[in-house]
Structures are given as C-alpha cells and as structure tokens.
N, C-alpha and C positions, 0 to 999 in steps of 0.2 A: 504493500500500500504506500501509495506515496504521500506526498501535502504538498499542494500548488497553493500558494499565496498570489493574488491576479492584483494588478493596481487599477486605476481609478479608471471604472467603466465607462462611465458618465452616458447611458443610455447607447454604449454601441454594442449591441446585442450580436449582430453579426459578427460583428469582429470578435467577440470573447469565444464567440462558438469558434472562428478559424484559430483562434490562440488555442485553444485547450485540445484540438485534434493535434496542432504541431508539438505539442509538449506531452502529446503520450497519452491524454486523462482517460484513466475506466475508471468504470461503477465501481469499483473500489477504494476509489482516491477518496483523498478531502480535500476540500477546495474554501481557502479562506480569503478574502476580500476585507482590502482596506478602507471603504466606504467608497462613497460618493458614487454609487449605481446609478442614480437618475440624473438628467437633465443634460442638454448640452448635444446629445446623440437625435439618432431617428427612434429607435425603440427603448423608450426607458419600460414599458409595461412590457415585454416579452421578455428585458433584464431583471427585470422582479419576478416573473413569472417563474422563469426557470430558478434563479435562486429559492426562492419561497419553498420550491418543490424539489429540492437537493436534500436528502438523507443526511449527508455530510458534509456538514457545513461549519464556519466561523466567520460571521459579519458582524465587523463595526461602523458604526456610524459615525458618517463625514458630513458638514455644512450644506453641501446639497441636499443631502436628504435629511435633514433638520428640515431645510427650508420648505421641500415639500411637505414636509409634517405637517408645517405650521399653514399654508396655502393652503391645503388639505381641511384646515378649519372655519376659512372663508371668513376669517374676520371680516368686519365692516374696515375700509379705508385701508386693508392689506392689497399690497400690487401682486397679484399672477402671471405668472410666467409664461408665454408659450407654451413650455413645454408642459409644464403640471395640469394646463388647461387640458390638452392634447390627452395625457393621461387619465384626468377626471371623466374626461368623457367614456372612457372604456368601461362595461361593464362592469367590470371588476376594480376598475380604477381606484377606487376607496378603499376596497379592502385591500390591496397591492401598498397600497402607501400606509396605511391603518396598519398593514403587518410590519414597518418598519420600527414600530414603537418595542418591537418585542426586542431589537440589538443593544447590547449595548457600547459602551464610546471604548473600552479596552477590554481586550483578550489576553489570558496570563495562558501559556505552556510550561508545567513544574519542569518536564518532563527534560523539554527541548530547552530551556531557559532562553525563552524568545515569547515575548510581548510585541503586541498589535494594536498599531491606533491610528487614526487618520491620519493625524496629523502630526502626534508625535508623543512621548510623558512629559509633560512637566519637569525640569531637569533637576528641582529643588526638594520632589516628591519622591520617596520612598516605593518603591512596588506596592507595598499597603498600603500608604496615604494613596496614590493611584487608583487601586482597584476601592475601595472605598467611596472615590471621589465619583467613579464609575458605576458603583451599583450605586448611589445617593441619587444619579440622577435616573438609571433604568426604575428605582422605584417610582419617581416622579410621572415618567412617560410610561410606565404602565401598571398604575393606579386610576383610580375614578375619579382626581381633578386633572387629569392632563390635561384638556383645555386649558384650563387658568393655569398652565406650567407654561404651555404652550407660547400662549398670550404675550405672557412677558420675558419669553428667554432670550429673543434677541436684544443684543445691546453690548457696547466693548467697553462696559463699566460695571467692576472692576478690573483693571487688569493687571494687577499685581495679586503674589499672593499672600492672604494672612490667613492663619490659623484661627482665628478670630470672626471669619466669616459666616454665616449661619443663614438658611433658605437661601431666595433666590441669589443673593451674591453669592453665595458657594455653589451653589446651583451652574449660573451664569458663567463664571470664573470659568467650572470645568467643562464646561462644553466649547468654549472660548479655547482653552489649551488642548482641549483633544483636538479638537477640529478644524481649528484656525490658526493655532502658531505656528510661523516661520521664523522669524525675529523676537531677539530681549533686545529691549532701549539695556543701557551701560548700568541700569540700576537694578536689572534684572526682571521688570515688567515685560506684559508682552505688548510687541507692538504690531498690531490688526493691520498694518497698511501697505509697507512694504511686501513686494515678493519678488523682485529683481535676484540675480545671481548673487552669492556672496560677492563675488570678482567685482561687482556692480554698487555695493552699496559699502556704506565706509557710516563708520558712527554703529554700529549694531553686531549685533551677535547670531548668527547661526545657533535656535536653540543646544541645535546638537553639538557644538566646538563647544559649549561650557559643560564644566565637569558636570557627572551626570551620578544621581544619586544611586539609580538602580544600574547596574553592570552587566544585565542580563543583555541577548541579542535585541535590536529596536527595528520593526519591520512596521511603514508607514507610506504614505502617500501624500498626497495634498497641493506639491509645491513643482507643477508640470516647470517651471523655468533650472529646478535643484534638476530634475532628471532623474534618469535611471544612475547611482551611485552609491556607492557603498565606502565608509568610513569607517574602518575598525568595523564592531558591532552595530554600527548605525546603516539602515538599507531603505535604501528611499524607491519606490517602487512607481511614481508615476511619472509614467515616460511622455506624459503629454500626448497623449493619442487624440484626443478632442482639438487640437491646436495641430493637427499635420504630424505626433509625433509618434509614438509608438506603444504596444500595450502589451505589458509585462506579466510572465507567469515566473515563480521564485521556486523553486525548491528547497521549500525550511529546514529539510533533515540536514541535505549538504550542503546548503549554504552557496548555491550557485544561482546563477537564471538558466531557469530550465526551456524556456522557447521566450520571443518576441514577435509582435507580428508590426507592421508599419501601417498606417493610416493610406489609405486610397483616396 
C-alpha cells in the first residue's frame, strides 16, 4: 500500500484523475490532500465527488474551501464566487461542500512522523498546541452553531499568537495559520499579504526558515509562487497547476515525488 499526498487541486478534477494513473494509484492506496479542492478549476463538484467517496483518505482544509463553506451559507451582503455559484447549482452541490465541515485544518502521522496542513504549523506551536488548535476548531465547524462560526471567521485579526486567546480569536488565529501563512513580519506575527518568492520579498520570514517547534516531516501546500520544494523536513506541494503550473503526487513513506503532471 502506498500514500500519495496530491497538492492543491483547486477544482481540476481531470487533471488529478491523469496524476494518480501516472503515479501508480490502486484501490489500495491512501491518498491525502493538502486542501484547497475547490474553486479556480472547471470541476470542483466531480473533485468532491470523488474525494467524498475514497475509502482512504486524509483531507485538510485550505482557505478555499473555508470560503466555500462560508458562500455555502448565503449570508446576506456575502460576495459569491463563480465558481461556488457553479457548484451550488449541482444537485448535490450542498451537501458536497456541507461534507467539507467534516476535515479538519491538520493531520498528525505517529507512525511516519509527518504532519499535514494547508498551509503550514505555526512554527511557535508545539505538535499538541497544533493538533489542539485543530480539533478547537473541527468542533466548531461540526457542531450545531456552525453558522454563527461561520459568520465571523473571516478576518486577519489577530494575527499574532497569545496563549491568552479564547473563542473566536483563537478560533480565527488558527485557521489564519493553517490556511493562510506564508510570511512572519520580524516580530513573528503573520503577515496575510505577501506571497511573492522568498528571493522577492526582503523584510519577512518564510514561516518555515524560523526554527520550528515541532521536528517532525511538514507536508503542505498553499503558496503556488514557493513551488514544488523541499527544505530539510519542510515539503511544499503546490506546484501551481491552476496558474499554468503543475500538480503534484508525494510519496510520504519515501519521501520522494512520486509523479507530476503539467497544466494544458
């Protein structure tokens, strides 16, 4: 059995299906995904589809699919997207995006010592402060107020972290750091704006160049400009295939890339 780890789908349904033929995948595998399945592609509903209906599986949730969460709830004076419109229309459309509430933002392997997150750990956080930080909020999004979780989780305030935090700032915080960091400002906050190359940006930190609390493997996506790269333990998996670039399958046991396929 193997473990493919696939990076950031973003609604190209096609394309993951020719990835996973050139990397070998049988009904035996597991296949884990670093978020962001929807939007940005032609097929994000035949991307949930087939995920949803995988036996073996590990999905975290990426900012995309936050976002269709929260589109998904049709607030008053909320903007829809394209593509979630597209989606909602599908029979199924609701509960395809409804089924994402069941992910949550990190995935711990004892076994492999290799952790999963869209977008990256917090590098001040502990493996248990993380996984903590990550069930606080799956209980949130699949409990009986997730609406009102919903409501108010966007925002890039706060974005530093305290120990001190409690409901939605702690809430907010981690789904801000699973989903969204690329950069700390020099005082160690994150900073939601930048996404340029490190080579590109001066004043800021690559969360992953600052020492890193937990040592285990870091296998994430998010950051289509970082690329397909690998730093020590740190392995960034989205090759930017939505932007013309490429979509990655990982092989977590050896620690290689086990196929790529290139954007058409």
């Amino acid at each position: 059995m193997a473990i493919l780890a696939v990076g950031d789908v973003h609604g190209h349904f096609e394309a993951l299906l020719r990835l996973l033929d050139k990397a070998g995948y049988g009904d035996g595998d597991e296949l884990w995904f670093v978020g962001d399945l929807v939007n940005r592609g032609p097929d994000s509903a035949g991307g949930l589809r087939f995920v949803h209906g995988l036996a073996r599986k590990r999905v975290v949730l990426g900012n995309h699919d936050f976002s269709f969460l929260v589109q998904a709830q049709r607030f008053p004076g909320n903007r829809m997207q394209p593509a979630a419109l597209e989606l909602l229309r599908e029979d199924d459309g609701e509960e395809l995006i409804d089924g994402l509430r069941q992910f949550p933002l990190l995935h711990v392997d004892a076994r492999l010592q290799t952790v999963m997150s869209h977008a990256g750990l917090f590098p001040q956080w502990s493996l248990e402060q993380g996984q903590a930080a990550s069930d606080a909020v799956s209980a949130q999004l699949r409990g009986s107020g997730y609406r009102d979780f919903l409501r108010e989780i966007f925002g890039d305030w706060p974005n530093y972290w305290s120990p001190d935090w409690q409901g939605m700032d702690f809430w907010r915080f981690a789904v801000n750091a699973f989903c969204r960091m690329r950069y700390l400002n020099a005082d160690g906050s994150l900073n939601l704006t930048a996404k340029d190359q490190p080579e590109k940006t001066d004043g800021l930190q690559p969360w992953f160049s600052v020492t890193q609390t937990c040592d285990w493997r870091q296998l994430f996506g998010h950051w289509a400009s970082l690329g397909l790269r690998t730093e020590g333990k740190i392995v960034c998996l989205d090759g930017g295939y939505a932007w013309g670039g490429q979509l990655a399958a990982y092989d977590v046991e050896n620690h290689r890339l086990a196929a790529t396929v290139a954007a058409e």
